[in-house]
DRENZA-381937 format. One record per residue (C-alpha): residue number from 1; z, y, x. Coordinates in nm, 2 decimals, decimal comma, padded with zeros to 4 digits. Example, Ala and Ser with C-alpha at 12.3 -4.5 7.8 and 13.67 -1.06 7.14 Angstrom:
<site 1; <00,78; -00,45; 01,23>>;
<site 2; <00,71; -00,11; 01,37>>;
//
This chain:
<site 1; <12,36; 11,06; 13,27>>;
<site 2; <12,54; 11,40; 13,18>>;
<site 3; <12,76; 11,41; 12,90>>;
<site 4; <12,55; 11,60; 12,71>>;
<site 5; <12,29; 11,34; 12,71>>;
<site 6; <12,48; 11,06; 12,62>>;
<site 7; <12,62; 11,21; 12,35>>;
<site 8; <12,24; 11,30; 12,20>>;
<site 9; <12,12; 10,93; 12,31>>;
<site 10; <12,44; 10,86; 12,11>>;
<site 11; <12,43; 11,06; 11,75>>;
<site 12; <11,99; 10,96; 11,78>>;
<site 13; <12,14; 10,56; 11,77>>;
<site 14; <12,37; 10,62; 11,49>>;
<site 15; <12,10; 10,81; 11,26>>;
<site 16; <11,82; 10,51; 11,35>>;
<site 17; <12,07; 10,28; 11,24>>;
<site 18; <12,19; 10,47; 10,94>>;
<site 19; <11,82; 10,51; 10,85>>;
<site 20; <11,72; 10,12; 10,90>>;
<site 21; <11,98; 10,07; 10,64>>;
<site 22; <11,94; 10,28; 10,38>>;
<site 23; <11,92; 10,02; 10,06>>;
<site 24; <11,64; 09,98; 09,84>>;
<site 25; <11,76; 10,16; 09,59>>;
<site 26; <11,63; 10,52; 09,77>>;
<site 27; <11,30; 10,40; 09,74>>;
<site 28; <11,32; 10,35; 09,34>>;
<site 29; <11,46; 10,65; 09,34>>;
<site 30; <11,20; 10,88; 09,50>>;
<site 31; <10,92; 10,71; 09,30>>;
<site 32; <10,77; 10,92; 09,05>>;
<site 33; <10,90; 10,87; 08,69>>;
<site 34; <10,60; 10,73; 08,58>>;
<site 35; <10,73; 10,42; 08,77>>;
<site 36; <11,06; 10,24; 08,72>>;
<site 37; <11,18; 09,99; 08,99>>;
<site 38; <11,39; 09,75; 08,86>>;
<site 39; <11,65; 09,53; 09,06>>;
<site 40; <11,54; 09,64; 09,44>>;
<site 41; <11,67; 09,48; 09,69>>;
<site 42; <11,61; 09,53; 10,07>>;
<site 43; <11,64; 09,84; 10,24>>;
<site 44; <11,39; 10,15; 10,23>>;
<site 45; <11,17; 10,03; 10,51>>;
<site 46; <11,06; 09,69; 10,32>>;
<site 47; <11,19; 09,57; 10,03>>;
<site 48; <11,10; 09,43; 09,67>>;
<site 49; <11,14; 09,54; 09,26>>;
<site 50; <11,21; 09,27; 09,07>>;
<site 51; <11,02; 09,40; 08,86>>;
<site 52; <10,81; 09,73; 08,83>>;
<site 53; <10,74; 09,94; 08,49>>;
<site 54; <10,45; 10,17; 08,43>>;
<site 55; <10,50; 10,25; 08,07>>;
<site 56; <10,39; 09,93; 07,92>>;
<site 57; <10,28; 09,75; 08,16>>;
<site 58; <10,52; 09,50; 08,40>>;
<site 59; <10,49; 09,30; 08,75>>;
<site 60; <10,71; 09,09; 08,87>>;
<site 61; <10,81; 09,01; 09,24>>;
<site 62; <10,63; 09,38; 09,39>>;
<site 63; <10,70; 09,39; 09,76>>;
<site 64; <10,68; 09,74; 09,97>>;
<site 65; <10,64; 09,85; 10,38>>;
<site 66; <10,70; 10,15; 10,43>>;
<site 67; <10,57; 10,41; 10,66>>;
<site 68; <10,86; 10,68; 10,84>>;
<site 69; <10,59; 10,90; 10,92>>;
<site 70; <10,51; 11,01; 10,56>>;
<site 71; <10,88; 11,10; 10,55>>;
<site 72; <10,84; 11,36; 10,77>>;
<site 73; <10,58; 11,57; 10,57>>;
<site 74; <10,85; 11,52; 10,24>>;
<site 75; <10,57; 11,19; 10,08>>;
<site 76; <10,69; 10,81; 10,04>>;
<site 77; <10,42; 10,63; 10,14>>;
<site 78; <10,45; 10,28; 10,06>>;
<site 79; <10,20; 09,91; 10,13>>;
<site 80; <10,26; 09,72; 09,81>>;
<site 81; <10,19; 09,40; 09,73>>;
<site 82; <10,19; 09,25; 09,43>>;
<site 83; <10,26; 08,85; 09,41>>;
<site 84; <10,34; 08,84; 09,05>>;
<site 85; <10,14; 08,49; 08,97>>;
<site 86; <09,98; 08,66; 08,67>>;
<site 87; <09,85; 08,92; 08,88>>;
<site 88; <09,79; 08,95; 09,27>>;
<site 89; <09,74; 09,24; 09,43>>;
<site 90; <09,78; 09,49; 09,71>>;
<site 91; <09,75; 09,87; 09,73>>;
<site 92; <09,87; 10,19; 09,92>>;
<site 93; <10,10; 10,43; 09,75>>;
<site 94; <10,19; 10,80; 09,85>>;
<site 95; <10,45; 10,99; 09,64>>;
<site 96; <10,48; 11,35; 09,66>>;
<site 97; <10,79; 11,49; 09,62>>;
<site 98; <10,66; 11,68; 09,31>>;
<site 99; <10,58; 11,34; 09,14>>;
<site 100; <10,23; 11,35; 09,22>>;
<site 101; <10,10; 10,99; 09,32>>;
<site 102; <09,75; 10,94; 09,56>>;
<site 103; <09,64; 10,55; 09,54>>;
<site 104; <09,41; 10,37; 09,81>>;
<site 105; <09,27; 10,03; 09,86>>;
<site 106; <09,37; 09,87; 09,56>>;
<site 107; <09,26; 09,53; 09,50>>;
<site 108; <09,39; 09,34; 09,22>>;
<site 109; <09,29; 09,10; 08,91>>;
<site 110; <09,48; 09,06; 08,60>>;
<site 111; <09,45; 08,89; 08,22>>;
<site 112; <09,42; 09,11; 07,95>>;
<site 113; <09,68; 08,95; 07,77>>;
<site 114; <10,02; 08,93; 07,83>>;
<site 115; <10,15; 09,32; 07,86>>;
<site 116; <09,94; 09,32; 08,16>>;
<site 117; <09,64; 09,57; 08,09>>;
<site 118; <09,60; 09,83; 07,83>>;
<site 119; <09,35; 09,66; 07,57>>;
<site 120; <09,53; 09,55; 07,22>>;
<site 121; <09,63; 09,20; 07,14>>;
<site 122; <09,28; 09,03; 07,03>>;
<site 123; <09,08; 09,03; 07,35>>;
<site 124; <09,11; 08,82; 07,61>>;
<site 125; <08,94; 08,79; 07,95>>;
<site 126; <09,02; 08,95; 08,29>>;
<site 127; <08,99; 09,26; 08,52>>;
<site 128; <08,94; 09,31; 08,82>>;
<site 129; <08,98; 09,63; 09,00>>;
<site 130; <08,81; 09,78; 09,36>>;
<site 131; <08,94; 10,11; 09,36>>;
<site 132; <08,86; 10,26; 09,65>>;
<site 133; <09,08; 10,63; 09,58>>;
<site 134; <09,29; 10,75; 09,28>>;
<site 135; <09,51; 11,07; 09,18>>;
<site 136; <09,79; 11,10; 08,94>>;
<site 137; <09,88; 11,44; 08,82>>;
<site 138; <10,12; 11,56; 08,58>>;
<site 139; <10,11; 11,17; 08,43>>;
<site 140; <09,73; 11,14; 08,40>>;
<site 141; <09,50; 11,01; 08,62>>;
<site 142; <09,29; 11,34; 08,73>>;
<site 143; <09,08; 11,14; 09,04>>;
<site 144; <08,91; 10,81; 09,08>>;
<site 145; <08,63; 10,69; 09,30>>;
<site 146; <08,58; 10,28; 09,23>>;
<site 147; <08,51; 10,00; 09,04>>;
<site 148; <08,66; 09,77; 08,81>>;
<site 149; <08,52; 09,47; 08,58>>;
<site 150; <08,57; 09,32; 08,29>>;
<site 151; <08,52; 08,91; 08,35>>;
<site 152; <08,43; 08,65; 08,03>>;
<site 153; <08,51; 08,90; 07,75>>;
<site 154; <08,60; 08,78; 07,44>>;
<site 155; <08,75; 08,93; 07,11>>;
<site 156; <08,91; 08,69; 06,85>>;
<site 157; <08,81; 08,91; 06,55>>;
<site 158; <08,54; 08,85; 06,47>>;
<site 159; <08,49; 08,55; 06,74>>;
<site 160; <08,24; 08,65; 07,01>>;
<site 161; <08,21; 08,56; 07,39>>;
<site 162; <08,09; 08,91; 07,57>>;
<site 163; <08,02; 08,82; 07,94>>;
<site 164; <08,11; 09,05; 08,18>>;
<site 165; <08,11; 09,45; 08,23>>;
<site 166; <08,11; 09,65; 08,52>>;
<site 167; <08,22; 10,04; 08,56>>;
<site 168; <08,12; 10,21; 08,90>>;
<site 169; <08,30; 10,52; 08,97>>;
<site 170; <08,14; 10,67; 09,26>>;
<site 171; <08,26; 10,92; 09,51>>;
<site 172; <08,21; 11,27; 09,36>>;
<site 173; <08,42; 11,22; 09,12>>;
<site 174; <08,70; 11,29; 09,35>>;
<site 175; <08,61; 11,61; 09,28>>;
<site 176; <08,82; 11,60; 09,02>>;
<site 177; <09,15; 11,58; 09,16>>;
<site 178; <09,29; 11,87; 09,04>>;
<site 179; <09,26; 11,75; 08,63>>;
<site 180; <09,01; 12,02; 08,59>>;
<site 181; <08,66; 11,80; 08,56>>;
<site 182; <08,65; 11,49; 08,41>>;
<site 183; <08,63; 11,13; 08,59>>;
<site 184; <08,23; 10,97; 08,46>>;
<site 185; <08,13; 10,64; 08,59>>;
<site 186; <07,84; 10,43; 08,48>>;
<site 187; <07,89; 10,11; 08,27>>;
<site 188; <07,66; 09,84; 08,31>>;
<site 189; <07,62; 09,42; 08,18>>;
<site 190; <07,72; 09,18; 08,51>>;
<site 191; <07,64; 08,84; 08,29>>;
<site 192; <07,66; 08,73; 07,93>>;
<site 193; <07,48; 08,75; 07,60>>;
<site 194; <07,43; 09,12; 07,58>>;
<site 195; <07,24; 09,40; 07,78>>;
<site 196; <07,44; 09,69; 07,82>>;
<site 197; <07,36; 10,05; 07,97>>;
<site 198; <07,58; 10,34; 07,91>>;
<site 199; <07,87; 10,58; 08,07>>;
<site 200; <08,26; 10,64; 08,05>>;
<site 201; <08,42; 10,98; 08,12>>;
<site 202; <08,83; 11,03; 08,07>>;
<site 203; <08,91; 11,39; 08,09>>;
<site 204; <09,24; 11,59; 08,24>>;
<site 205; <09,41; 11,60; 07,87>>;
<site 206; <09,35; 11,23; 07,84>>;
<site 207; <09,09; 11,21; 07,62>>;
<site 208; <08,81; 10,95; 07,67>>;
<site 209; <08,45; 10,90; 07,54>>;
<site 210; <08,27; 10,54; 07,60>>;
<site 211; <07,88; 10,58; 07,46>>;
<site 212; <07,54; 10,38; 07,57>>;
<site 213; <07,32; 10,15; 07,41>>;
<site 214; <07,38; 09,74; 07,41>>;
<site 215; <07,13; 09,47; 07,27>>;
<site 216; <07,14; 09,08; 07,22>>;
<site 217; <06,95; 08,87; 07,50>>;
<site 218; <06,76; 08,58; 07,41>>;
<site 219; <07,04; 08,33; 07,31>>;
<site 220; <07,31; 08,51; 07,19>>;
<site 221; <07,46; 08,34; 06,90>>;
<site 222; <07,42; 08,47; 06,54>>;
<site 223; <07,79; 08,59; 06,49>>;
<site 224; <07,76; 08,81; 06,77>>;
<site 225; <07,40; 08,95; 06,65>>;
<site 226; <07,56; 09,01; 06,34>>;
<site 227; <07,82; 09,22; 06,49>>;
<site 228; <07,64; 09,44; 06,63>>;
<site 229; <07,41; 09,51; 06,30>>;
<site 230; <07,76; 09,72; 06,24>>;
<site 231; <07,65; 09,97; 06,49>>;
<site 232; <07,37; 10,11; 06,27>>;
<site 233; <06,98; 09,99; 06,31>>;
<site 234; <06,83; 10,00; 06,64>>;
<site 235; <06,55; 10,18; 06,81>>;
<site 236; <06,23; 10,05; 06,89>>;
<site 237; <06,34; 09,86; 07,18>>;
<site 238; <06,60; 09,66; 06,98>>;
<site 239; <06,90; 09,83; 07,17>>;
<site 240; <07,20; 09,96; 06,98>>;
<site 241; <07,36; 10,29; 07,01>>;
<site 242; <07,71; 10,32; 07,02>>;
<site 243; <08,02; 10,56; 07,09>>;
<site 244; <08,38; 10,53; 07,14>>;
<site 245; <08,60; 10,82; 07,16>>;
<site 246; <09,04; 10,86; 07,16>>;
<site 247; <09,31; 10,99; 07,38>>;
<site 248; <09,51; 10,76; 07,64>>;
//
């Protein structure tokens, strides 16, 4: 071997090893600031947060892989799984250098209570997410092809058990990816004392509108048929019309 190749077979074994350990810390670092990894530990090829922030919402115990070819094109792309006891899951991340986030393959299920989903303190229940393909842009989501459910629903004010809800996001609205058409998916009644039919859509400036009709099965106890008098009378078909509207 000349000397010229044993020196470049000699600087390529020092950068390896340099890169193999490069801490944890790097990782949290690169992460878009819509995420916060707190307390990493490892290096930046697999290694865990103690815990990792989204705005309000917390897991505990997130472990990462990562994969050295996404480094070359300037993205962090990342394997995490999630084996916070209150909520299991797994997903692939990719951070672009511009904070832009791409999710695929997340699987996880979660309580509503506890800090660990976005609905207020009142409701209880769980959800469970398929999500097939999401975007982040700019700190909105701006893509989403999917599904996620609501499992045994129930609000504490006024006392009612809901059953279960189902949104299907389907593939074009991927279309949306660049914040410029809003994300619609249909909303529909798994189980449970109501029928439900009806349609979310979340737009690029965040703002949301949740509208169908819903109507008591045979069953249904008589707090919950009295709840939904509060929607207005309903049509012919005994089904009640309803719309929810805000800003995430």
């Amino acid at each position: 071997m000349s000397l010229k190749s044993a020196l470049s077979l000699a600087v390529a074994i020092f950068a390896l090893t340099v890169l193999a350990r490069l801490p944890a810390g790097l990782v949290a670092s690169l992460l878009a600031p819509t995420l916060l990894c707190e307390s990493p530990s490892g290096t930046i090829w697999g290694g865990s947060c103690g815990v990792l922030r989204s705005g309000a919402l917390t897991l505990s115990d997130v472990h990462w892989t990562t994969h050295p070819a996404g480094l070359l094109r300037a993205r962090l792309i990342l394997d995490l799984v999630s084996q916070d006891p209150r909520a299991v899951g797994q997903t692939r991340l990719t951070a672009h250098i511009d904070g832009e986030l791409d999710i695929e393959g997340l699987e996880a299920r979660l309580p509503l209570e506890n800090g660990l989903s976005l609905f207020p303190p009142g409701w209880s229940g769980s959800l469970e997410l398929a999500i097939e393909r999401a975007a982040v842009r700019h700190g909105r989501l701006s893509a989403l092809q999917g599904r996620a459910r609501l499992l045994q629903l129930r609000c504490v004010q006024p006392p009612a058990d809901l059953g279960s809800v189902e949104l299907d996001v389907p593939a074009p609205a991927l279309d949306a990816a660049d914040g410029t058409r809003p994300i619609v998916g249909a909303l529909r009644d798994i189980a449970g004392p109501l029928s439900l039919q009806g349609q979310a859509q979340l737009s690029g400036d965040g703002a949301y509108e949740i509208s169908g009709t819903v109507a008591p099965r045979d069953g249904a106890s008589t707090d919950l048929q009295q709840a939904l008098q509060l929607l207005g009378p309903p049509d012919a078909q005994g089904r009640y019309a309803f719309t929810l509207a805000g800003t995430l």
